[in-house]
PDBQT receptor file of N, H, CA, C and O in Angstrom, charges set to zero:
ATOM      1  N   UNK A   1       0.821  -1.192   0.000  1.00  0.00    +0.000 N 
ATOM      2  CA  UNK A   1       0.000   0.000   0.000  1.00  0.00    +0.000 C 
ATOM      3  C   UNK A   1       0.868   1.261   0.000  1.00  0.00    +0.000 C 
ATOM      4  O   UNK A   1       0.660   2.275  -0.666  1.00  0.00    +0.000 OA
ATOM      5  N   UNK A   2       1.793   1.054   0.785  1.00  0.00    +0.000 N 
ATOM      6  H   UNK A   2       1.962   0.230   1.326  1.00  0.00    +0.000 HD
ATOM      7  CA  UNK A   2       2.963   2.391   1.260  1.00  0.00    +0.000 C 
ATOM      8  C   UNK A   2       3.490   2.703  -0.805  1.00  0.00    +0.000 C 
ATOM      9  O   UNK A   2       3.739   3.765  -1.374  1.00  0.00    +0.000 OA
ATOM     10  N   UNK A   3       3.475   1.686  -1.198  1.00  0.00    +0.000 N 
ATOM     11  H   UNK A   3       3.273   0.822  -0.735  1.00  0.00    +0.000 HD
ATOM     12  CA  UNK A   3       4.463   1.528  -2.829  1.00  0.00    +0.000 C 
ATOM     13  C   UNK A   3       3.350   2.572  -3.575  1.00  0.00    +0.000 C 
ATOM     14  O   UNK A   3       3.719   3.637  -4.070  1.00  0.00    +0.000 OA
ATOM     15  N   UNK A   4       2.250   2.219  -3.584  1.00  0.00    +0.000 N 
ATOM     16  H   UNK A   4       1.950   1.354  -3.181  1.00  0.00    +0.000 HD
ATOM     17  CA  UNK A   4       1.574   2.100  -4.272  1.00  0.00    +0.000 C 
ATOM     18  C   UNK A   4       0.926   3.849  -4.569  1.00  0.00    +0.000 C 
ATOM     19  O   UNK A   4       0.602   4.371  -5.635  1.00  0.00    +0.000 OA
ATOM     20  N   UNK A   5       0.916   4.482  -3.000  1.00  0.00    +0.000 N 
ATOM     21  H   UNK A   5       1.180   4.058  -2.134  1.00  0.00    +0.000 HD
ATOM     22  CA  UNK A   5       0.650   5.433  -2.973  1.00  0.00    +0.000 C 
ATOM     23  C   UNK A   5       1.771   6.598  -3.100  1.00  0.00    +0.000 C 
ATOM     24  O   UNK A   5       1.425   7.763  -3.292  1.00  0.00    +0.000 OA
ATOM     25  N   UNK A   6       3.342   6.164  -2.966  1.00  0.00    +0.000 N 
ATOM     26  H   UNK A   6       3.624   5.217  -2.810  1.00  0.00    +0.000 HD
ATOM     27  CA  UNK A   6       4.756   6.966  -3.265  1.00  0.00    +0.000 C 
ATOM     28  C   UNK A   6       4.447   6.624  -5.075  1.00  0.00    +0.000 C 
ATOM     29  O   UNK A   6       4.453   7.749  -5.574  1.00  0.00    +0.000 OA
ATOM     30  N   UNK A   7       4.268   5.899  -5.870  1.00  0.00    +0.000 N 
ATOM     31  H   UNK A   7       4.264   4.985  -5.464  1.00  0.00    +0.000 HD
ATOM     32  CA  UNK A   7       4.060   5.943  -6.734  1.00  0.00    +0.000 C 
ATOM     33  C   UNK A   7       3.088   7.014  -7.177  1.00  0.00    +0.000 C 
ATOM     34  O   UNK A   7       3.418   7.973  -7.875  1.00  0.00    +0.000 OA
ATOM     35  N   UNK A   8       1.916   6.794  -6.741  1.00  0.00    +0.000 N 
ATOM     36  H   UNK A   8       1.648   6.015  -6.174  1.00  0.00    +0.000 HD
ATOM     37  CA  UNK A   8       0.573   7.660  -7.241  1.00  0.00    +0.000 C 
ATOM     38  C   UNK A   8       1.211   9.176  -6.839  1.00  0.00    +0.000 C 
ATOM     39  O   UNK A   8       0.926  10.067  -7.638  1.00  0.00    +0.000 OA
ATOM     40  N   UNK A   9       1.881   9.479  -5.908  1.00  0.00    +0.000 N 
ATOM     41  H   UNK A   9       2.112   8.754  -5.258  1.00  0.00    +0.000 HD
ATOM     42  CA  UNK A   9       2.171  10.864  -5.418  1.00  0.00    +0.000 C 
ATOM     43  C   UNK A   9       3.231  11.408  -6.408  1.00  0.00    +0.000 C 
ATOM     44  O   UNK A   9       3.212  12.533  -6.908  1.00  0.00    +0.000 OA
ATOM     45  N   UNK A  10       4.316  10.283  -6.652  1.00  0.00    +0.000 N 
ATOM     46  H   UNK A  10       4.332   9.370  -6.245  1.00  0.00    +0.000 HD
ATOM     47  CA  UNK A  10       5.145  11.072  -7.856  1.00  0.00    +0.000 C 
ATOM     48  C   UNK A  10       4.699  11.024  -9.614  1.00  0.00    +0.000 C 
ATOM     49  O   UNK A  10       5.262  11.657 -10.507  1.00  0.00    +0.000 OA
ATOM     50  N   UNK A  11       3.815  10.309  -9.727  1.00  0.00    +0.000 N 
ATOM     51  H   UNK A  11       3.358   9.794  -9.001  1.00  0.00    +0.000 HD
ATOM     52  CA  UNK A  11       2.855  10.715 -11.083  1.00  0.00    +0.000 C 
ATOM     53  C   UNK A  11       2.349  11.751 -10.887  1.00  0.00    +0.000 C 
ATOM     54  O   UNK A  11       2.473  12.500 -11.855  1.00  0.00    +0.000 OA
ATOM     55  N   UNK A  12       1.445  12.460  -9.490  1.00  0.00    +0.000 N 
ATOM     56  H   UNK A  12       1.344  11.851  -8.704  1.00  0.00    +0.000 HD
ATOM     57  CA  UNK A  12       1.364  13.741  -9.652  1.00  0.00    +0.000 C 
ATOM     58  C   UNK A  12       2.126  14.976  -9.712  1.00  0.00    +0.000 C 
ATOM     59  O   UNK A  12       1.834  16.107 -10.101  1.00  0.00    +0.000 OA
ATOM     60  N   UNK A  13       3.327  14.388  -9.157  1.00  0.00    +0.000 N 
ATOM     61  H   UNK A  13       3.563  13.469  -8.841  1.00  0.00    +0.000 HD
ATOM     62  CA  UNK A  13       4.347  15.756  -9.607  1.00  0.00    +0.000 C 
ATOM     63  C   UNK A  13       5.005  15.650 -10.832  1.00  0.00    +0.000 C 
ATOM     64  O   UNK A  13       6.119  16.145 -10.999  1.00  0.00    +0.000 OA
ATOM     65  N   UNK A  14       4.174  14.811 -12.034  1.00  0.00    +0.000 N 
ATOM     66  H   UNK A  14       3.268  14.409 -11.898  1.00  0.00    +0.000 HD
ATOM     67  CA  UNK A  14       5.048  14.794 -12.961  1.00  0.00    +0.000 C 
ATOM     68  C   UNK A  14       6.074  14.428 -13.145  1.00  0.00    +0.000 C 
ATOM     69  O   UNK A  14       6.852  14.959 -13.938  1.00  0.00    +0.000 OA
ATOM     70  N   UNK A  15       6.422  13.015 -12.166  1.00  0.00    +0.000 N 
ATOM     71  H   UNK A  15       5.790  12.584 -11.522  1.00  0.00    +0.000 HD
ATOM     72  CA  UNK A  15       7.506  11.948 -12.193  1.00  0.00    +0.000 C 
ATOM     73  C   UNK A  15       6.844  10.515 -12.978  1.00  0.00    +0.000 C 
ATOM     74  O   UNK A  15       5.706  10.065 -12.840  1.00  0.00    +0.000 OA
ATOM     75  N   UNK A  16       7.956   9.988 -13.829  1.00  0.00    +0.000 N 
ATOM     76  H   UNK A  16       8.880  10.354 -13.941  1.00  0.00    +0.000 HD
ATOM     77  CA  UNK A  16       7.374   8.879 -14.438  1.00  0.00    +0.000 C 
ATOM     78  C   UNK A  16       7.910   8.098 -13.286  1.00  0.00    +0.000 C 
ATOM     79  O   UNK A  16       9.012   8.423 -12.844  1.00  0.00    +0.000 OA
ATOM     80  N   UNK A  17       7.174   6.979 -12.681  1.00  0.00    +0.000 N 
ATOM     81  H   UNK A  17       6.279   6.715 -13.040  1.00  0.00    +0.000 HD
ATOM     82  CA  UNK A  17       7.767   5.814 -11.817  1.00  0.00    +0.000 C 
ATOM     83  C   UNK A  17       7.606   4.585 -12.713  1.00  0.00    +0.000 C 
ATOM     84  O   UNK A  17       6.782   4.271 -13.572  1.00  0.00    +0.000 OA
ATOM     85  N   UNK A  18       9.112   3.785 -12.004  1.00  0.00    +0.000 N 
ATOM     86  H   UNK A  18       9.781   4.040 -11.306  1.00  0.00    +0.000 HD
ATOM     87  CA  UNK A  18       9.123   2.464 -12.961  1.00  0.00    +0.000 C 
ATOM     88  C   UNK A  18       9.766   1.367 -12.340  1.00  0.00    +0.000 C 
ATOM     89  O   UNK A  18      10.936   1.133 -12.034  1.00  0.00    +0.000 OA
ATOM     90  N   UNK A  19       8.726   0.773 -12.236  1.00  0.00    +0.000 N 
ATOM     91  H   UNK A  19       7.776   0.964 -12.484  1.00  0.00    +0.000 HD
ATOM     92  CA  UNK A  19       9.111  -0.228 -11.253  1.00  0.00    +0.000 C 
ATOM     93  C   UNK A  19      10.292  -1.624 -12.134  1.00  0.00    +0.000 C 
ATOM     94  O   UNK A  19      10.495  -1.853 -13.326  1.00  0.00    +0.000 OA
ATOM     95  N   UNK A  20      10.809  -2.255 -10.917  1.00  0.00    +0.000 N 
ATOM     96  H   UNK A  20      10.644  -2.069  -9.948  1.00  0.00    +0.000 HD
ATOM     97  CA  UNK A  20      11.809  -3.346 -11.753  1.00  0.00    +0.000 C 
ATOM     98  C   UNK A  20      11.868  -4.732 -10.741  1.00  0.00    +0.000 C 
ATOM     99  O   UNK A  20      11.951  -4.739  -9.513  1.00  0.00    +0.000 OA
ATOM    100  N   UNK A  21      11.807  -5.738 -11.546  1.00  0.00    +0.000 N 
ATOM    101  H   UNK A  21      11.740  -5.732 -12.544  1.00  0.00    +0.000 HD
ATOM    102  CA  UNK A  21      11.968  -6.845  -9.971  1.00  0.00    +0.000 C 
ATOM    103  C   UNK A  21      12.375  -7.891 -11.012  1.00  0.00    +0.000 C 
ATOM    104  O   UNK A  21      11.998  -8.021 -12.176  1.00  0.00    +0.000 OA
ATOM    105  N   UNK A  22      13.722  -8.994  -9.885  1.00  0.00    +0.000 N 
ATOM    106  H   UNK A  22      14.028  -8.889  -8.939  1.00  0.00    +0.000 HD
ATOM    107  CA  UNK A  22      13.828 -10.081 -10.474  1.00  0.00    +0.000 C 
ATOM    108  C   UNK A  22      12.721 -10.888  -9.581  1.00  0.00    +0.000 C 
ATOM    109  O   UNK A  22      12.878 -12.103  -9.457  1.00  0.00    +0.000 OA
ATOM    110  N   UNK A  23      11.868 -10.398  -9.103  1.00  0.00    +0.000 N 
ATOM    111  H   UNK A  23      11.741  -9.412  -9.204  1.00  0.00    +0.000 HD
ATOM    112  CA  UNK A  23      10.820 -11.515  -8.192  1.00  0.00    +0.000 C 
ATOM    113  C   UNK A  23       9.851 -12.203  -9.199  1.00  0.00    +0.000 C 
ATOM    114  O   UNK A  23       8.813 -11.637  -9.542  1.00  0.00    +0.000 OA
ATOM    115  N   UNK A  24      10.211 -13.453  -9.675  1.00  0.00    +0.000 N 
ATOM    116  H   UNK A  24      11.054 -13.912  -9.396  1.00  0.00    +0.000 HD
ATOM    117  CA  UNK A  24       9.434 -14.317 -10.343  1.00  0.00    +0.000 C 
ATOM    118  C   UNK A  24       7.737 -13.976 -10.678  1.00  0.00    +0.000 C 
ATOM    119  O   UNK A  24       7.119 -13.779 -11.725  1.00  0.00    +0.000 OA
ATOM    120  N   UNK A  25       7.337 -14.017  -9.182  1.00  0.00    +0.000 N 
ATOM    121  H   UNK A  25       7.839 -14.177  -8.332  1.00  0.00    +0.000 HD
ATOM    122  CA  UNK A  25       6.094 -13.580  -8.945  1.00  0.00    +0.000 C 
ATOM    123  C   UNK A  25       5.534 -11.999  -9.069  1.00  0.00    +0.000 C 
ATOM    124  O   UNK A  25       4.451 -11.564  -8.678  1.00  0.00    +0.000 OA
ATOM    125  N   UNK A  26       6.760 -11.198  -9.822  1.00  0.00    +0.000 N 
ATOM    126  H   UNK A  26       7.639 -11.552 -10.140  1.00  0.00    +0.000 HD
ATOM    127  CA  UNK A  26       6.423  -9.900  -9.500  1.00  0.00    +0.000 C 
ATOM    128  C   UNK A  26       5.170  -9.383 -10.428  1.00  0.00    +0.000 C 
ATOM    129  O   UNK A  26       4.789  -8.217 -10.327  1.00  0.00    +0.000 OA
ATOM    130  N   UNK A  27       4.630 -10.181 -11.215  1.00  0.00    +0.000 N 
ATOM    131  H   UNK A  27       4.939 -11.128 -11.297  1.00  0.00    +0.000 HD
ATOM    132  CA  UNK A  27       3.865  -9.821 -12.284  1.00  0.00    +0.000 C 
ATOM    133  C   UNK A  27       1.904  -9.640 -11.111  1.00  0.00    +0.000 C 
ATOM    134  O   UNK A  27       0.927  -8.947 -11.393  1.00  0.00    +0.000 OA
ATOM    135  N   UNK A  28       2.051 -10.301 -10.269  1.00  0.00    +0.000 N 
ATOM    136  H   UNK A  28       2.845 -10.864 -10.040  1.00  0.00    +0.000 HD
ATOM    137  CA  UNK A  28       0.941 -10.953  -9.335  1.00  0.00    +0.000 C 
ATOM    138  C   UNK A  28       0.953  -9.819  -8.741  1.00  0.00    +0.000 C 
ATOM    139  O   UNK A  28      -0.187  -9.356  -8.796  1.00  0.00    +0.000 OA
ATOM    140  N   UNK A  29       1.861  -8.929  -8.041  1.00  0.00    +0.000 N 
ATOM    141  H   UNK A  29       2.786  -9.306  -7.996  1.00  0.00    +0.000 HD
ATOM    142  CA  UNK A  29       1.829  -7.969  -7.613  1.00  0.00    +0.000 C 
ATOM    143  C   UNK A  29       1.664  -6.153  -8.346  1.00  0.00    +0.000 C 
ATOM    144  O   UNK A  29       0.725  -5.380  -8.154  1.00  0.00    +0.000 OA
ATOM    145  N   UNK A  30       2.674  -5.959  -9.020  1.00  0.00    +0.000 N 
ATOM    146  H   UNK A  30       3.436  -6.587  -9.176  1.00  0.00    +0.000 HD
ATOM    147  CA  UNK A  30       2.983  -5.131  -9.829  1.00  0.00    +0.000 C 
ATOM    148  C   UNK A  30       1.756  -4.785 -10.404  1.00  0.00    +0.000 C 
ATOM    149  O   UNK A  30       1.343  -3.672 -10.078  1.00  0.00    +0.000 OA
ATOM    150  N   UNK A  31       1.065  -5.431 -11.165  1.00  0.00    +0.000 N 
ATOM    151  H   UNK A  31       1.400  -6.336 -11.430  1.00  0.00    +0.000 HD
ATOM    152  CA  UNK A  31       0.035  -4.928 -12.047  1.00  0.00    +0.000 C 
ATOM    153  C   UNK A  31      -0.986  -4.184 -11.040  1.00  0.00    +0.000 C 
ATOM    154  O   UNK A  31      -1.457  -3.049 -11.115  1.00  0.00    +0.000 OA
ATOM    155  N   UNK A  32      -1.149  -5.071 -10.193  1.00  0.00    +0.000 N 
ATOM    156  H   UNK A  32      -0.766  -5.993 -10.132  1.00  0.00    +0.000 HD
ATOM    157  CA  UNK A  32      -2.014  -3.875  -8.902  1.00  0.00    +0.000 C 
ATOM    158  C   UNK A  32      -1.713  -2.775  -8.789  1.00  0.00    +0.000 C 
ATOM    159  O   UNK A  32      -2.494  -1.824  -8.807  1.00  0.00    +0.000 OA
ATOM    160  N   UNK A  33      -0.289  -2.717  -8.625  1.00  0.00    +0.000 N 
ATOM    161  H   UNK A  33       0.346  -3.490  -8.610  1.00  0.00    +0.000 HD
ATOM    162  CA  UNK A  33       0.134  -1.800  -7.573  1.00  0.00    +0.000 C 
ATOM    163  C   UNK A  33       0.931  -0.654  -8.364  1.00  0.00    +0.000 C 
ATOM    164  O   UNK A  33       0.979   0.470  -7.862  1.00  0.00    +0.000 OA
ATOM    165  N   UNK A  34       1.544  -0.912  -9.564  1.00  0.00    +0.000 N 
ATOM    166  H   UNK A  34       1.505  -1.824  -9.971  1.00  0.00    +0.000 HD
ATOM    167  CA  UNK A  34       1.660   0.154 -10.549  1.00  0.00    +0.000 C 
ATOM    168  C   UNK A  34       0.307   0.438 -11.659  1.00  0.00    +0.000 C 
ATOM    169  O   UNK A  34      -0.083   1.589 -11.458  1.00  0.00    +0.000 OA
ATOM    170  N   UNK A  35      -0.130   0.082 -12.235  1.00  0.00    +0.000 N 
ATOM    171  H   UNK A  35       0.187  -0.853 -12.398  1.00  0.00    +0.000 HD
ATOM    172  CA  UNK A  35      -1.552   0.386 -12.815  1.00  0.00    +0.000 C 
ATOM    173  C   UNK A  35      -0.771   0.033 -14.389  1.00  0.00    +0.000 C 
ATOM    174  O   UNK A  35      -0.184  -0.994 -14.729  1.00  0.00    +0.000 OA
ATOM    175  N   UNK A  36      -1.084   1.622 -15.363  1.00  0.00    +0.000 N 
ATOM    176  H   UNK A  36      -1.562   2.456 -15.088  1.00  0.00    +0.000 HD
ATOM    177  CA  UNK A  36      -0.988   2.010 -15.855  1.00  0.00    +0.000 C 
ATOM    178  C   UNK A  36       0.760   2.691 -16.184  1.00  0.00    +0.000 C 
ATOM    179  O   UNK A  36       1.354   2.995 -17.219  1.00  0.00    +0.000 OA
ATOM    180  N   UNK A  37       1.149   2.712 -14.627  1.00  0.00    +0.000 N 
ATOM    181  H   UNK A  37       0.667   2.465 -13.786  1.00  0.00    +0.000 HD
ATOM    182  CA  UNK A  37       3.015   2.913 -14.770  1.00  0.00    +0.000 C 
ATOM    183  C   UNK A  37       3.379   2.317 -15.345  1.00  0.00    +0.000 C 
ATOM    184  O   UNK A  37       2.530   1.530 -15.764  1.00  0.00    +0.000 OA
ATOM    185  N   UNK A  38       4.901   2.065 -15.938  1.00  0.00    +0.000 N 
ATOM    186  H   UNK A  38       5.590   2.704 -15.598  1.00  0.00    +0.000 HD
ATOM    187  CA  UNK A  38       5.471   0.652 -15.811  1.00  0.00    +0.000 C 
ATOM    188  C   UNK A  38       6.241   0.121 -15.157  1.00  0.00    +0.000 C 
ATOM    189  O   UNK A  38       6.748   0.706 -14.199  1.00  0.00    +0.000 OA
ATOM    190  N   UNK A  39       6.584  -1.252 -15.507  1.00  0.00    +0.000 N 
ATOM    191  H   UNK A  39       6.172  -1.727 -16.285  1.00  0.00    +0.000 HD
ATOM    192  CA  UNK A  39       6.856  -1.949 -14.802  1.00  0.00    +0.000 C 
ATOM    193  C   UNK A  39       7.444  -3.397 -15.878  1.00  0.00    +0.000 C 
ATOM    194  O   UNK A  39       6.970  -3.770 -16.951  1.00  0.00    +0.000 OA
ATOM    195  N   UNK A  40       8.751  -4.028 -15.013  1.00  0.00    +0.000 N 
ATOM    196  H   UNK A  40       9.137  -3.725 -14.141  1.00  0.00    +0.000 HD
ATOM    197  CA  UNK A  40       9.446  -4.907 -15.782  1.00  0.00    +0.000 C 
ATOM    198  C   UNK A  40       9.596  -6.090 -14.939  1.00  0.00    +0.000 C 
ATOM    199  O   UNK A  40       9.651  -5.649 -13.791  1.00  0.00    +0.000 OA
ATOM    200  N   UNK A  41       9.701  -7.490 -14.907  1.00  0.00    +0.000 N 
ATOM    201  H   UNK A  41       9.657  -7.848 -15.840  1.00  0.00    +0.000 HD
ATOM    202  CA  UNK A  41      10.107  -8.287 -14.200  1.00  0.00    +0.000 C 
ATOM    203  C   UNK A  41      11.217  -9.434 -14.891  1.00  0.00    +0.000 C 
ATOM    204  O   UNK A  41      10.660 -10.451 -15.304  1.00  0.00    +0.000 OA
ATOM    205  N   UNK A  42      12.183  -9.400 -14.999  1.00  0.00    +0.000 N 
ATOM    206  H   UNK A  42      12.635  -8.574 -14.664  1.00  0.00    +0.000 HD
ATOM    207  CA  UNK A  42      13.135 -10.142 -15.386  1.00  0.00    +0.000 C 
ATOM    208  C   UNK A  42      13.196 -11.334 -14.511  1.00  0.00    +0.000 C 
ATOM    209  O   UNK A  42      13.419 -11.390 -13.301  1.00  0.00    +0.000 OA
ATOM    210  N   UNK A  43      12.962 -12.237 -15.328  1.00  0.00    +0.000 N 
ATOM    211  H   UNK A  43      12.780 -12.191 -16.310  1.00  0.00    +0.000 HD
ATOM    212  CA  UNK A  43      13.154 -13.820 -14.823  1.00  0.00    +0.000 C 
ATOM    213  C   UNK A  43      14.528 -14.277 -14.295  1.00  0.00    +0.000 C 
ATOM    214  O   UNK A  43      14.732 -15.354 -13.733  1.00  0.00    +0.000 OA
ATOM    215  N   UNK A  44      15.425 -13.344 -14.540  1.00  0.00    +0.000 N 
ATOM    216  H   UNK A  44      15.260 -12.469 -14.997  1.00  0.00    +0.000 HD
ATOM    217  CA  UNK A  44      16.827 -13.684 -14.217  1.00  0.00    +0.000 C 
ATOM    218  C   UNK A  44      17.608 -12.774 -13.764  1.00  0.00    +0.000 C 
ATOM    219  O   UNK A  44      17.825 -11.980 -14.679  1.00  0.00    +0.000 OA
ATOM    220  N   UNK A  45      18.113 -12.494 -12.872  1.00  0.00    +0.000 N 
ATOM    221  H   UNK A  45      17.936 -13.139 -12.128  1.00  0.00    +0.000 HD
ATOM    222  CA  UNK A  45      19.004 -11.882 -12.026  1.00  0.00    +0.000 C 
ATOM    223  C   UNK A  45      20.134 -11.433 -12.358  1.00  0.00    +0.000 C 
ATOM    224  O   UNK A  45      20.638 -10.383 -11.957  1.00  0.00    +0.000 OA
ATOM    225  N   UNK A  46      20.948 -12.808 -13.694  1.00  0.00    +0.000 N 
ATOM    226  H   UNK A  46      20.539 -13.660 -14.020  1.00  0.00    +0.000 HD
ATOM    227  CA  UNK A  46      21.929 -12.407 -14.183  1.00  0.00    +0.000 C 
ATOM    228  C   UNK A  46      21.727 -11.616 -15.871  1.00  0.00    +0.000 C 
ATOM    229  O   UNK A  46      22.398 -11.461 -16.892  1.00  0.00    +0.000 OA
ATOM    230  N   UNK A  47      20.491 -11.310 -15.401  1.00  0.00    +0.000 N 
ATOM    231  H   UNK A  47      19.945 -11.436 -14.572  1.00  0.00    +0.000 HD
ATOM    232  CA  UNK A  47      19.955 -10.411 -17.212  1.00  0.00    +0.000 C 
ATOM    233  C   UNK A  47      20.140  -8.804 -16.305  1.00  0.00    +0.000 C 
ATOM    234  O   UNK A  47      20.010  -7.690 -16.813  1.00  0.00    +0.000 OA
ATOM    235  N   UNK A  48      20.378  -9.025 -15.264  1.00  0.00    +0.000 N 
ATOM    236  H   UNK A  48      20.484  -9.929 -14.851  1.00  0.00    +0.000 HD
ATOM    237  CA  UNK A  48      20.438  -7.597 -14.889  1.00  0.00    +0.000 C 
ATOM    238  C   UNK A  48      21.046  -5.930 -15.376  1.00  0.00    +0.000 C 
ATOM    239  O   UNK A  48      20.644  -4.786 -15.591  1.00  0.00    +0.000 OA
ATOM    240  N   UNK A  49      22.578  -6.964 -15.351  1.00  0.00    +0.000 N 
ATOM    241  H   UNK A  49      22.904  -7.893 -15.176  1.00  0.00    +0.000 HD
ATOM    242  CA  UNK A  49      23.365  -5.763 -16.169  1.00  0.00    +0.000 C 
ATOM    243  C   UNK A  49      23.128  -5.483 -17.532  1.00  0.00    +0.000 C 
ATOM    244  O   UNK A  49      22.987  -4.327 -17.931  1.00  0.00    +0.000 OA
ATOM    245  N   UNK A  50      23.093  -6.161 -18.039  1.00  0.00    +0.000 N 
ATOM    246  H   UNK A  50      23.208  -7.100 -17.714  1.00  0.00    +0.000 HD
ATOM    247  CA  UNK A  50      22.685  -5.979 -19.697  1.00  0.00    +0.000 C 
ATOM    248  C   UNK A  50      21.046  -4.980 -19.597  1.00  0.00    +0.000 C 
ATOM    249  O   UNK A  50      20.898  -3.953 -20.259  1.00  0.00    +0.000 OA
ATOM    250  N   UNK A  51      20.203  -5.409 -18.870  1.00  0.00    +0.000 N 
ATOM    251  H   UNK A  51      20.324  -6.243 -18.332  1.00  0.00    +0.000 HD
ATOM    252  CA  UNK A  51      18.979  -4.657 -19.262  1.00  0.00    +0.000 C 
ATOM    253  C   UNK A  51      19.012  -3.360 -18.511  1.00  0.00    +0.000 C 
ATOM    254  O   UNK A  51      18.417  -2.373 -18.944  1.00  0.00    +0.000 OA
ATOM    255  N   UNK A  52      19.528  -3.346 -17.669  1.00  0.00    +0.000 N 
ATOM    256  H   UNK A  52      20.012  -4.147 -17.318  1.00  0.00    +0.000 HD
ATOM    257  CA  UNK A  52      19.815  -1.494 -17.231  1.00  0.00    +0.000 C 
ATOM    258  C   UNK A  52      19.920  -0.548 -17.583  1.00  0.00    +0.000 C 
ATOM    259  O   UNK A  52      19.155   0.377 -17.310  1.00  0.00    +0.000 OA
ATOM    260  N   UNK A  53      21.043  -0.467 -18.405  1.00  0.00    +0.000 N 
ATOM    261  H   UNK A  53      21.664  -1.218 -18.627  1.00  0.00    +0.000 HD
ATOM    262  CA  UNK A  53      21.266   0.398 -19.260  1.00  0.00    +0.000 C 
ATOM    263  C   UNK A  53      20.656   0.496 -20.840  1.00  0.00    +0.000 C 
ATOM    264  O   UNK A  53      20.925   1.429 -21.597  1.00  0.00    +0.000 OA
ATOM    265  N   UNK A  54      19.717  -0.731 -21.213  1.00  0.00    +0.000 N 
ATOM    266  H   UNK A  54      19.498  -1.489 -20.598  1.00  0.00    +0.000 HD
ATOM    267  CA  UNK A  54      18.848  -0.275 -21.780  1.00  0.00    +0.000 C 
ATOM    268  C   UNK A  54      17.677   0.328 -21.294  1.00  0.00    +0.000 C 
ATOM    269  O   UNK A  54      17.181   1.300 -21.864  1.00  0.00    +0.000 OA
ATOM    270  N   UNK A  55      17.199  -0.175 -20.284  1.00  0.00    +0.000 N 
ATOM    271  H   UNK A  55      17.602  -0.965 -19.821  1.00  0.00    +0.000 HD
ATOM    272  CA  UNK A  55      16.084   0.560 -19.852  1.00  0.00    +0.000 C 
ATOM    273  C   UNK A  55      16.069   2.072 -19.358  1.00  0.00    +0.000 C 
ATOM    274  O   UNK A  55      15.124   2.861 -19.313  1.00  0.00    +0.000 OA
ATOM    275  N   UNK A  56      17.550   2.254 -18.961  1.00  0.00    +0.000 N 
ATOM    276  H   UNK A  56      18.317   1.614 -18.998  1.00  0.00    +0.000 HD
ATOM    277  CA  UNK A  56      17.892   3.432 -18.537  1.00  0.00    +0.000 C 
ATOM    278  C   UNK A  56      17.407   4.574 -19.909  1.00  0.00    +0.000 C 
ATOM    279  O   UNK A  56      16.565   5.471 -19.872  1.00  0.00    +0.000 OA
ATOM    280  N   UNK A  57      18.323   4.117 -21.104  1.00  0.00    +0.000 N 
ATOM    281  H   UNK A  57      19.007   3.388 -21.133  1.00  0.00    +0.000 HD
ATOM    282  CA  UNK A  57      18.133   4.618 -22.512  1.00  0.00    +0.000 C 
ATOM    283  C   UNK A  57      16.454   4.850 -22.285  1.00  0.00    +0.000 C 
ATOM    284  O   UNK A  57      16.012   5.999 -22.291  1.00  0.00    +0.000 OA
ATOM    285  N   UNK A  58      15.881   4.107 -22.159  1.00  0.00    +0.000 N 
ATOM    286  H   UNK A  58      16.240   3.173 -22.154  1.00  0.00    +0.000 HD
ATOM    287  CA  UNK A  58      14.284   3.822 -22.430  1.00  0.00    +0.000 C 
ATOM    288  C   UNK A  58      13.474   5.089 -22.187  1.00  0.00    +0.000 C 
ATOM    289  O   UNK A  58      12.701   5.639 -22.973  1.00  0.00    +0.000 OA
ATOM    290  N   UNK A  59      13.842   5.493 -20.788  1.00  0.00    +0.000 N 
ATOM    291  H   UNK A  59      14.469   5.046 -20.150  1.00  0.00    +0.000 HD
ATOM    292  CA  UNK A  59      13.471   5.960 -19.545  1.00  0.00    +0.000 C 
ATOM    293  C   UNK A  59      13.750   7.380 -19.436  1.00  0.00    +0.000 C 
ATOM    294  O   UNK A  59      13.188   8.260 -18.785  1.00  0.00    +0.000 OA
ATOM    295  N   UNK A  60      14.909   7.406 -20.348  1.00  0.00    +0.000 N 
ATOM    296  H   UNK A  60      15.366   6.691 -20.877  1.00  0.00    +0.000 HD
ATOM    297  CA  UNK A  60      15.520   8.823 -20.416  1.00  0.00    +0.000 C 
ATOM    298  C   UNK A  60      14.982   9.898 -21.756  1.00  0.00    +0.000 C 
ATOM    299  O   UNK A  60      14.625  11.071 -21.859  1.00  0.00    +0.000 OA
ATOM    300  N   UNK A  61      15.132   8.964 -22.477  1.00  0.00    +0.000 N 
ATOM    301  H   UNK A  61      15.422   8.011 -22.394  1.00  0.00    +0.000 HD
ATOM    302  CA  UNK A  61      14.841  10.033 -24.011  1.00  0.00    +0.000 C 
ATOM    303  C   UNK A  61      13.356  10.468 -24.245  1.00  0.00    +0.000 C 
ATOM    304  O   UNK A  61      13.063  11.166 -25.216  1.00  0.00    +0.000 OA
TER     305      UNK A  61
């Protein structure tokens, strides 16, 4: 609930929030709790470094 509403508060100041999890299960959660934000869940832990800095790219431009 605490996530959910630091999220909703920085969409109103015109912050994009973006959530990230290697938690398997994060898809069960996330969709609740970001909506319409986004949100990524990588199945693997060691896909980490490689997808960062794309998503970073993503996130930025």
């Amino acid at each position: 609930h605490d996530t959910h509403m630091a999220l909703l508060e920085a969409k109103r100041k015109d912050i994009t929030p973006f959530c990230l999890t290697v938690d398997k299960s994060g898809h069960d959660y996330l969709k609740g709790m970001c909506g319409d934000m986004g949100y990524e869940v990588l199945g693997d832990i060691w896909a980490l470094p490689e997808r960062l800095p794309m998503l970073y790219r993503q996130l930025t431009l």
